[in-house]
ZAFIDREN-259864 format. One record per residue: residue in three letters; x, y, z of N, C-alpha, C in turn. Coordinates in steps of 0.02 Angstrom, whole numbers, plus 32768, in hexadecimal, padded with zeros to 4 digits. Layout:
BEGIN
ATOM    r  neast  nnorth   nup  caeast  canorth  caup  ceast  cnorth   cup
ATOM  ALA      X       Y     Z       X        Y     Z      X       Y     Z
...
% end
This chain:
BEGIN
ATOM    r  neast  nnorth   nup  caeast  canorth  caup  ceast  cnorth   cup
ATOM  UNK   802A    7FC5  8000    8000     8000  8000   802C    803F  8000
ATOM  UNK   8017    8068  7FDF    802E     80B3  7FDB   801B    80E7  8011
ATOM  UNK   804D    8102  8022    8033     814C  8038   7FE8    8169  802D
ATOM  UNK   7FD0    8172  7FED    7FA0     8188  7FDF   7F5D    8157  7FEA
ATOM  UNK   7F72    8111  7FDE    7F2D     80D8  7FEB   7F2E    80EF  803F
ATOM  UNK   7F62    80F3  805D    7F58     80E5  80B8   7F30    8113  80D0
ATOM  UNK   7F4E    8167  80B6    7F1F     8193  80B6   7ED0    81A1  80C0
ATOM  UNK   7EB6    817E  8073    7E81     8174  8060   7E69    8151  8091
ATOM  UNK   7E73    8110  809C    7E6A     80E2  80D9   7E3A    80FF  8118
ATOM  UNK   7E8F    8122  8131    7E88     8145  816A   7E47    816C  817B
ATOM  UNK   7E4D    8199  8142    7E0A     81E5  8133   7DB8    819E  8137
ATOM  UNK   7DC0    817E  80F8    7D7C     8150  810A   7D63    814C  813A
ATOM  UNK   7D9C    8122  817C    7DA1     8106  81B4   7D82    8138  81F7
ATOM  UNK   7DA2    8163  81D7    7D9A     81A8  821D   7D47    81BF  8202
ATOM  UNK   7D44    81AD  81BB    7D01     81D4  81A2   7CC4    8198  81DA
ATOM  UNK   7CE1    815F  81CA    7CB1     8140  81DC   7C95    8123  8220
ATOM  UNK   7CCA    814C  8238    7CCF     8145  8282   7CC2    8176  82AA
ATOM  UNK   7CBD    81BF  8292    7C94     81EB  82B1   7C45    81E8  8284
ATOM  UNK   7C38    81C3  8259    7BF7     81BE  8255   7BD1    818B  8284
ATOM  UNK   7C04    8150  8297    7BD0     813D  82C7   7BE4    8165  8314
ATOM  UNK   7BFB    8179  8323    7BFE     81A7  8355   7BC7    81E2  8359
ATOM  UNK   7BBD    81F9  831E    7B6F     822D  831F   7B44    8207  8329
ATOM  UNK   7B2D    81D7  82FF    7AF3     81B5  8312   7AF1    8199  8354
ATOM  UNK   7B24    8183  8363    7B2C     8163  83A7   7B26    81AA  83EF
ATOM  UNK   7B33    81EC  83E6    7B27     8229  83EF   7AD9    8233  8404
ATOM  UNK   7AB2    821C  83BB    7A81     823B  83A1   7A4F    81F2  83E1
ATOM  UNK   7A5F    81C5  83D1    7A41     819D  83F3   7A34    81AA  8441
ATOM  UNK   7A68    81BE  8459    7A8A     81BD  84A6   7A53    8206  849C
ATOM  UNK   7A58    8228  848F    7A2A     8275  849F   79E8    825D  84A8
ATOM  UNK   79D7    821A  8471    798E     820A  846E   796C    81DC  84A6
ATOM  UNK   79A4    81D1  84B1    7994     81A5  8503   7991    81D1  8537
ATOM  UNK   79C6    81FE  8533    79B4     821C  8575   796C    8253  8573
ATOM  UNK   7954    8263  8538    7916     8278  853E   78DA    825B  8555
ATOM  UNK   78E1    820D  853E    789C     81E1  8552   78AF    81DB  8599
ATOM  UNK   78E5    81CC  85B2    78E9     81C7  8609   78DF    81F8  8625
ATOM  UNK   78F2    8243  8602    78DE     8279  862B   7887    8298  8627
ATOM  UNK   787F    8262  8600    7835     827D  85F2   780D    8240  861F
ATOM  UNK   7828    821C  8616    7801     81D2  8649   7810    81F6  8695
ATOM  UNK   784C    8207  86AC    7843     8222  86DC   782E    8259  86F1
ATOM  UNK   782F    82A3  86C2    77DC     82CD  86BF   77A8    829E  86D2
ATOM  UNK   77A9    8285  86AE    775A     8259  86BE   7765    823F  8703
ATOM  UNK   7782    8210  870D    7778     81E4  874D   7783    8222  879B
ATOM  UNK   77A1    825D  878F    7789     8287  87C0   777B    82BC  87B2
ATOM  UNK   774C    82BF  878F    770E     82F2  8779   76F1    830F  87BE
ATOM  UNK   76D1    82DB  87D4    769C     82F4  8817   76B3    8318  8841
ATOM  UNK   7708    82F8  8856    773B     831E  887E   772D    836A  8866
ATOM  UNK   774A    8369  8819    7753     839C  8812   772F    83EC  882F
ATOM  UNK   76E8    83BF  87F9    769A     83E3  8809   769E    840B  8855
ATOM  UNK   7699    83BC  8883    7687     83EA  88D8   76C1    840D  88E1
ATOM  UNK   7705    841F  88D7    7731     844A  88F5   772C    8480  88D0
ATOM  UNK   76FF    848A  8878    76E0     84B8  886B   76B2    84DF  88AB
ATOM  UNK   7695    84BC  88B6    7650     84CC  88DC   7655    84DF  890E
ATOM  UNK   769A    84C3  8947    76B6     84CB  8988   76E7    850A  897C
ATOM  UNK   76E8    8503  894A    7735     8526  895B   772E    857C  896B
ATOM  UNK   774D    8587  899D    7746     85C6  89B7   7767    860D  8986
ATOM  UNK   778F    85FB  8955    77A3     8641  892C   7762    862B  88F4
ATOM  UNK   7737    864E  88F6    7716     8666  88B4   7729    86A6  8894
ATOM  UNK   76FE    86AD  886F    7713     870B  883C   76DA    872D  887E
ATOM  UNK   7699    8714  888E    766B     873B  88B9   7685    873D  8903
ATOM  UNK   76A8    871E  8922    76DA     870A  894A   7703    873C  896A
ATOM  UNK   7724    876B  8944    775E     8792  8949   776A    87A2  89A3
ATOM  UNK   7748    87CE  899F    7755     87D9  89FF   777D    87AC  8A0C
ATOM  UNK   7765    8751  8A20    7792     8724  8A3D   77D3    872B  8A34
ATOM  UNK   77E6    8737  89F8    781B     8724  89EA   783C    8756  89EB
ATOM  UNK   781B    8798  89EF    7846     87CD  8A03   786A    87CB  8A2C
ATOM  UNK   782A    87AE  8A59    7838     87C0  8AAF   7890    877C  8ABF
ATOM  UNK   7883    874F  8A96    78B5     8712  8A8F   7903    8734  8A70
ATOM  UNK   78F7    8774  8A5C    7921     8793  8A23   7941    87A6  8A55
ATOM  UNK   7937    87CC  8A88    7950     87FA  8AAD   7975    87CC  8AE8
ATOM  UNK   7979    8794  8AEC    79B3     8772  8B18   79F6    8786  8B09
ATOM  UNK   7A1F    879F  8B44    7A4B     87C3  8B3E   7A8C    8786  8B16
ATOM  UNK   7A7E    8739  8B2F    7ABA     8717  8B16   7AB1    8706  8AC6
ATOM  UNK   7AEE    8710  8ABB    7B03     870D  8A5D   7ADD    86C1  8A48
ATOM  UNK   7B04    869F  8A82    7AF8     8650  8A50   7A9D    8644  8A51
ATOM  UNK   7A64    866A  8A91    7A31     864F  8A88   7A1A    867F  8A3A
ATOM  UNK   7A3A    86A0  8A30    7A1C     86D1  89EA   7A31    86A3  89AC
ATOM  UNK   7A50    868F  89AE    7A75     8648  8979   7A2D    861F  8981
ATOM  UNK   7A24    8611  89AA    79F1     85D9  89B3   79AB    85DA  89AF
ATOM  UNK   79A1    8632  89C6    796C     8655  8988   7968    865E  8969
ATOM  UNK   7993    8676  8942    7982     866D  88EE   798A    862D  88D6
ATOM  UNK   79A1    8601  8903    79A2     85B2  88D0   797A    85AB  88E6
ATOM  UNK   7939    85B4  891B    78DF     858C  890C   78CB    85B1  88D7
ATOM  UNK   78C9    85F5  88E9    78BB     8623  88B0   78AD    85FE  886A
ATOM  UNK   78F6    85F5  884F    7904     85E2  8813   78F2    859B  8805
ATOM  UNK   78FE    8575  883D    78D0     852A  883C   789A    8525  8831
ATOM  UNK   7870    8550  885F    7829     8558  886B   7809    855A  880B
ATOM  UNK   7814    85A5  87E4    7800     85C1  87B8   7837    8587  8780
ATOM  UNK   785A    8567  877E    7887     8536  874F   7846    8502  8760
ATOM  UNK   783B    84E9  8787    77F7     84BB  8795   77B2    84CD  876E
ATOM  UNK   779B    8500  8778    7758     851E  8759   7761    8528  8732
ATOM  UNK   779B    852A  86F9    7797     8543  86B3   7796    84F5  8696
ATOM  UNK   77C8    84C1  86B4    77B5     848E  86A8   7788    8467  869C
ATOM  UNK   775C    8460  86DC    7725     843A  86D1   76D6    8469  86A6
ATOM  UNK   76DF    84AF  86A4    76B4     84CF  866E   76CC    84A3  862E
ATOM  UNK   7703    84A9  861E    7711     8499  85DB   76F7    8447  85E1
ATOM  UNK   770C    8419  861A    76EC     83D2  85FF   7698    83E5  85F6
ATOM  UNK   767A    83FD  861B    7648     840D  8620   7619    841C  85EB
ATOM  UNK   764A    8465  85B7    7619     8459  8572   763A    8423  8551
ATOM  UNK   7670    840B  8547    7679     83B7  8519   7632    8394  852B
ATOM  UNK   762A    8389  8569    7616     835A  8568   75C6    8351  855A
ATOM  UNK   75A9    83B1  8561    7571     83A9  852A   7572    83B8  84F0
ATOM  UNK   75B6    83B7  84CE    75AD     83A3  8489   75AA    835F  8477
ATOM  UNK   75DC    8347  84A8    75DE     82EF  8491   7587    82D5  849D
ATOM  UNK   756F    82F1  84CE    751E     82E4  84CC   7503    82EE  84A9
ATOM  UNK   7501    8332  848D    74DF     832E  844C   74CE    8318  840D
ATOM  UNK   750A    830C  8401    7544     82E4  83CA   751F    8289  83D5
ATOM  UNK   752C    8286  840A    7505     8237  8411   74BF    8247  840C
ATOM  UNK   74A3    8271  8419    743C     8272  841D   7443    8271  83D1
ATOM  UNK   7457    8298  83A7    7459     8296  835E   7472    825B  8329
ATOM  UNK   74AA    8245  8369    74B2     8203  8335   748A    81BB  8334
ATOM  UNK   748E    81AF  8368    745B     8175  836F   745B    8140  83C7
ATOM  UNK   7454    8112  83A2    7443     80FA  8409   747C    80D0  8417
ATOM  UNK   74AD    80C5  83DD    74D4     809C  83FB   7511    80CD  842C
ATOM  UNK   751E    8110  83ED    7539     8145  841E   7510    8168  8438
ATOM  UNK   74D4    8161  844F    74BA     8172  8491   74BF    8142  84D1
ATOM  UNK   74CA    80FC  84B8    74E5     80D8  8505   7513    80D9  84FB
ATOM  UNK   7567    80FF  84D0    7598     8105  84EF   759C    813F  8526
ATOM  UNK   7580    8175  851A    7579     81A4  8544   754C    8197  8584
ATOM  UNK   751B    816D  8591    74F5     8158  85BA   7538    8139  85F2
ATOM  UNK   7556    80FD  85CC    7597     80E0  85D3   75BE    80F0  860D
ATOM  UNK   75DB    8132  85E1    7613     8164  85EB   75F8    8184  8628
ATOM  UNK   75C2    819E  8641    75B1     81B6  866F   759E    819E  86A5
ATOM  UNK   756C    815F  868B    7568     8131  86DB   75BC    810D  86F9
ATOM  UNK   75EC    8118  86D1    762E     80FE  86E1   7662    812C  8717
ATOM  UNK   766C    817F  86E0    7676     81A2  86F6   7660    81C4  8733
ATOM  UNK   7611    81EB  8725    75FB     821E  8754   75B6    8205  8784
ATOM  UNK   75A2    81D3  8779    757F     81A5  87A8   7578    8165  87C8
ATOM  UNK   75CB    8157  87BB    75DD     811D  87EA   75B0    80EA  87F3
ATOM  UNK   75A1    80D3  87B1    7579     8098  87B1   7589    805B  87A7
ATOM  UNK   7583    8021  87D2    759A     7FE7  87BB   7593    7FC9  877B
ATOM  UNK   75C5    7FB3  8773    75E4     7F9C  8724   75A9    7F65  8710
ATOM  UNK   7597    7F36  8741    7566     7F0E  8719   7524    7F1A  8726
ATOM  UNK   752D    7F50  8765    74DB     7F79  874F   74C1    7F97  8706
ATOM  UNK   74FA    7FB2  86ED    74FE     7FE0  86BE   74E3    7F99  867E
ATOM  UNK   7516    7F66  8674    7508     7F4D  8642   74BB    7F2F  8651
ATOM  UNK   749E    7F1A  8683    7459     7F00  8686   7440    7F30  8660
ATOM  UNK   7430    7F73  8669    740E     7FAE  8669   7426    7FAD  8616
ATOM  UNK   7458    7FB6  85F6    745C     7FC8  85B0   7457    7F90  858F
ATOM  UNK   745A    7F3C  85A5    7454     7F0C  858F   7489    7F06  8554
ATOM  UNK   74D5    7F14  8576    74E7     7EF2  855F   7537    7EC9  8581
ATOM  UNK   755F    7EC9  855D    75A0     7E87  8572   75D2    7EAF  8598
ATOM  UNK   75F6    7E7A  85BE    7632     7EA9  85E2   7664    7EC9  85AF
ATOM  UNK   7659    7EA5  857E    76A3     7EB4  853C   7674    7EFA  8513
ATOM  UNK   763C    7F0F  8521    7618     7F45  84E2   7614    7F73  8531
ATOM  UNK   7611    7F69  856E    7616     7FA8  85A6   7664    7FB8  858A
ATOM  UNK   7678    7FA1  85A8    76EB     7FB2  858F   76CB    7FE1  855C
ATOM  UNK   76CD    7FBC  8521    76DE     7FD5  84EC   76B7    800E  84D9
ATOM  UNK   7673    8023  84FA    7646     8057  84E4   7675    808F  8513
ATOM  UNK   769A    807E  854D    76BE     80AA  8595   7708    80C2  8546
ATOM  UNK   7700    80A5  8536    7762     80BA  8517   7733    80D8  84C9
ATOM  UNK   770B    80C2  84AE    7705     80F2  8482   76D0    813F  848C
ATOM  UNK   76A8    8144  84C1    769B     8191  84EE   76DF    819A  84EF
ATOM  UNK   7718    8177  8516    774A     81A8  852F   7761    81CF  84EF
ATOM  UNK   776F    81A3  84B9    779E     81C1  848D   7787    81E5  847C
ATOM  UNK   7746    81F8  8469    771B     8231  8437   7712    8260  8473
ATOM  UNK   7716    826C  8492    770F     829B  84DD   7763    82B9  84D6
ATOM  UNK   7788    8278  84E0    77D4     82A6  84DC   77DB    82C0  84A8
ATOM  UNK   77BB    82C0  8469    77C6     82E4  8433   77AE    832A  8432
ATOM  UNK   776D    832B  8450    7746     836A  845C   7766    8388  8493
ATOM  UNK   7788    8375  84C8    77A7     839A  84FF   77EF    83B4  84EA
ATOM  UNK   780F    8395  84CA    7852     83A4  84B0   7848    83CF  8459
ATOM  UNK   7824    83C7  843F    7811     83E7  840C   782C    83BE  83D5
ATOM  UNK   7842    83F6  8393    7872     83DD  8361   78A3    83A5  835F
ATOM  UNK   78C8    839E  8387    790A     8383  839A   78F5    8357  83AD
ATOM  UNK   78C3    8345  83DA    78C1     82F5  83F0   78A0    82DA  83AA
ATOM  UNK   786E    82EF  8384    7845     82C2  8353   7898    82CE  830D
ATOM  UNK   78C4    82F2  8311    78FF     82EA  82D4   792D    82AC  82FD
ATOM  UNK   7939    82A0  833C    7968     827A  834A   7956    8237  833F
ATOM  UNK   78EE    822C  833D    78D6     81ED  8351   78E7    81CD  8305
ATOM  UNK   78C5    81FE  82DA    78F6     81E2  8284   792A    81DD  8279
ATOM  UNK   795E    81DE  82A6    7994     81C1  8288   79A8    81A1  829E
% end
């Protein structure tokens, strides 16, 4: 072999080896969306009541004034991190919130099989319903509950993540 064949070689080699590295990239991003979205989901409710509990609201202010004015540095660190927790939380679960009446809608329009994925998806998620309660009630198999739970998730993580999750799932 020549100089120039090894070259060529080489360039192929590296070509073809950061292509599976993107996809392999592209994959790894797409996983960590469905887990971060399964786990949105699986503490949703959490989320919800420390919405509901949580003492910094926007109507709120006074409290946290009055919390503002502690003379030590580090508890002011620790007010603005509920602060910013608090309102990083509520923008959150607003946003699952309209997904998830689009994904409702989206199923009332399409038909009943994706209306018991969403039926599914919710007695799993946000009403903690037993798994073979659920299938009595929708009549159907342990292998079509799974599988109706992972395909809500994915079309939900698509609508929660936007663009990017439904370009990563094609490739």
């Amino acid at each position: 072999m020549d100089k120039a064949e090894i070259i060529r070689l080489t360039v192929e080699a590296c070509k073809e080896y950061d292509q599976k590295q993107r996809i392999k990239n592209i994959k790894s991003r797409h996983d960590k969306r469905l887990r971060n979205t399964r786990l949105l989901l699986k503490h949703y409710n959490y989320f919800r009541n420390q919405i509901d509990e949580a003492i910094y609201k926007s109507s709120q202010l006074n409290a946290v004034d009055v919390l503002d004015e502690i003379d030590d540095c580090r508890s002011d660190v620790y007010i603005q991190s509920i602060k910013k927790s608090a309102a990083k939380t509520a923008i959150v679960i607003h946003h699952i919130n309209n997904m998830l009446e689009i994904y409702q809608s989206y199923c009332d329009k399409t038909g009943t099989s994706e209306q018991r994925k969403f039926r599914v998806l919710k007695s799993f998620y946000f009403d903690q319903t037993k798994r073979f309660d659920v299938m009595q009630i929708e009549h159907i198999s342990e292998s079509t509950y799974f599988r109706d739970v992972d395909d809500a998730v994915n079309t939900l993580s698509a609508l929660i993540f936007g663009i990017d999750a439904v370009h990563e799932m094609t490739e």
